[in-house]
C-alpha positions as CSV (number, residue, x, y, z in Angstrom):
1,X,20.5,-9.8,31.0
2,X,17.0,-9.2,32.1
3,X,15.4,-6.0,32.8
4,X,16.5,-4.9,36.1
5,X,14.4,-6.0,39.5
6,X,12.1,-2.5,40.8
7,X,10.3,-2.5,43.4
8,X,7.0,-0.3,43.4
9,X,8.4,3.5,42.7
10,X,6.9,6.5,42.2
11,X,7.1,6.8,38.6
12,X,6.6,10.7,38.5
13,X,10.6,10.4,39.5
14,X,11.6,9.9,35.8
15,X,11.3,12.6,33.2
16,X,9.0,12.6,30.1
17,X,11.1,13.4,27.1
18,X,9.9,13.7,23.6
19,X,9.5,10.8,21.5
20,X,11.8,9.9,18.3
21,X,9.7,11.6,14.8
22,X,9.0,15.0,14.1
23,X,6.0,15.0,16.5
24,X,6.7,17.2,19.9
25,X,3.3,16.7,21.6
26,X,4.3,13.1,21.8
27,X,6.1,11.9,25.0
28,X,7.5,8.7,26.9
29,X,8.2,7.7,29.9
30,X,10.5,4.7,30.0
31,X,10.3,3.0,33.0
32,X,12.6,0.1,32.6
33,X,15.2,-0.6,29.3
34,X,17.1,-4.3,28.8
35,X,19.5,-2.6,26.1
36,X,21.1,-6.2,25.1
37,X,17.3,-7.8,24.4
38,X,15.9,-4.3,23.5
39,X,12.6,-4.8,25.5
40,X,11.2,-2.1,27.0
41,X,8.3,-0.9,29.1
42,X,7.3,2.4,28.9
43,X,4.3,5.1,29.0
44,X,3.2,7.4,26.1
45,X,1.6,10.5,26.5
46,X,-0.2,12.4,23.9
47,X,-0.5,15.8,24.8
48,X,-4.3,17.1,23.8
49,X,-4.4,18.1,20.1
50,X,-1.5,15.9,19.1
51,X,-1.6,14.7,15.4
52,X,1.3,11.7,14.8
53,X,1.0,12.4,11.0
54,X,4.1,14.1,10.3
55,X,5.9,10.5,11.6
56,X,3.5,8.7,9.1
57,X,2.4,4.9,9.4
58,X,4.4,3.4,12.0
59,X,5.9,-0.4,11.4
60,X,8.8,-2.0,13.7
61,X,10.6,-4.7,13.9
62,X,9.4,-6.3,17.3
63,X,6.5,-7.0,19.5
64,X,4.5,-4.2,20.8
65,X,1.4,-4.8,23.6
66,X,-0.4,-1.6,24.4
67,X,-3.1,-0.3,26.9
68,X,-4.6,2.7,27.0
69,X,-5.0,4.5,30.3
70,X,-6.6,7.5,30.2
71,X,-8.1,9.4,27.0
72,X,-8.4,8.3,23.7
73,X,-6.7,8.4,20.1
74,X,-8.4,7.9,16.5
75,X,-6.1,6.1,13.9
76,X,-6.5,7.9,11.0
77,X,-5.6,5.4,8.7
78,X,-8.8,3.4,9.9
79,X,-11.1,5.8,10.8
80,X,-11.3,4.2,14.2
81,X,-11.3,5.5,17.9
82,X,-9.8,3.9,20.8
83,X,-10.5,4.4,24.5
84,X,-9.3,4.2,28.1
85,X,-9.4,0.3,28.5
86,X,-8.6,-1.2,25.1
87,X,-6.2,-3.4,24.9
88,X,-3.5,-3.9,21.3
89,X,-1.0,-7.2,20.3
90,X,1.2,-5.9,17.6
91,X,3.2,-8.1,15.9
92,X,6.6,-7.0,13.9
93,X,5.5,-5.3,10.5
94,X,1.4,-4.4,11.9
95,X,1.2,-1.0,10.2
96,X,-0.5,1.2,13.1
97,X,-1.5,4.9,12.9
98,X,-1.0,7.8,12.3
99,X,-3.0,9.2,15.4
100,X,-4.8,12.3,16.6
101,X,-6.1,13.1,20.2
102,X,-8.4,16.0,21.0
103,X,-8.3,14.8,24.8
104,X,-5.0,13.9,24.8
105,X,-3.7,9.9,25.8
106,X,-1.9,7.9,27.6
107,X,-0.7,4.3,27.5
108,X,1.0,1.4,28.9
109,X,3.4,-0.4,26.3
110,X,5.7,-3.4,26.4
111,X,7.8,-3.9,23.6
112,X,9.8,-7.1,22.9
113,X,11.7,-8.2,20.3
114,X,11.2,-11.4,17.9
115,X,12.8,-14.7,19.4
């Protein structure tokens, strides 16, 4: 199954809810789920102030493709800030993060798994 066919919708409709870790300034918005291929499209919001340390350097098992929106975020683990425009490829196992946003952020991911 493929991720079901939407039309443009407002996507203010569906809820933010707080992201899996131990960070609750971190929130998503998933706007459409395939559950049998696991991709998923989704926004993330970090909330000004937010520090993604207690959740450590993130790694996953799939494909991740991100752009940021609005804001910024500096990975601490590189000493490196990103801004509204940038553009990420992650391949499975790409250690990212942790993250910290005075501003607060928000992104556009897709995430796809391995074929």
């Amino acid at each position: 199954m493929a991720k079901k066919e939407l039309e443009f919708f407002d996507s203010s409709s569906i809820e933010w809810t707080q992201c899996e870790g131990k960070v609750a300034s971190l929130k998503e918005r998933i706007l459409v789920n395939d559950e049998e291929t696991g991709t998923v499209s989704r926004l993330l919001k970090f909330e000004p102030g937010t520090d993604t340390s207690p959740n450590g350097i993130l790694k996953h098992d799939f494909w991740e493709e991100v752009y940021i929106l609005e804001g910024s975020i500096t990975d601490l683990r590189l000493n490196q800030k990103f801004t509204k425009g940038m553009y990420a490829c992650r391949p499975p196992g790409m250690p990212h993060g942790p993250w910290v946003t005075d501003e607060g952020c928000m992104t556009f991911e897709v995430r796809y798994p391995v074929k």
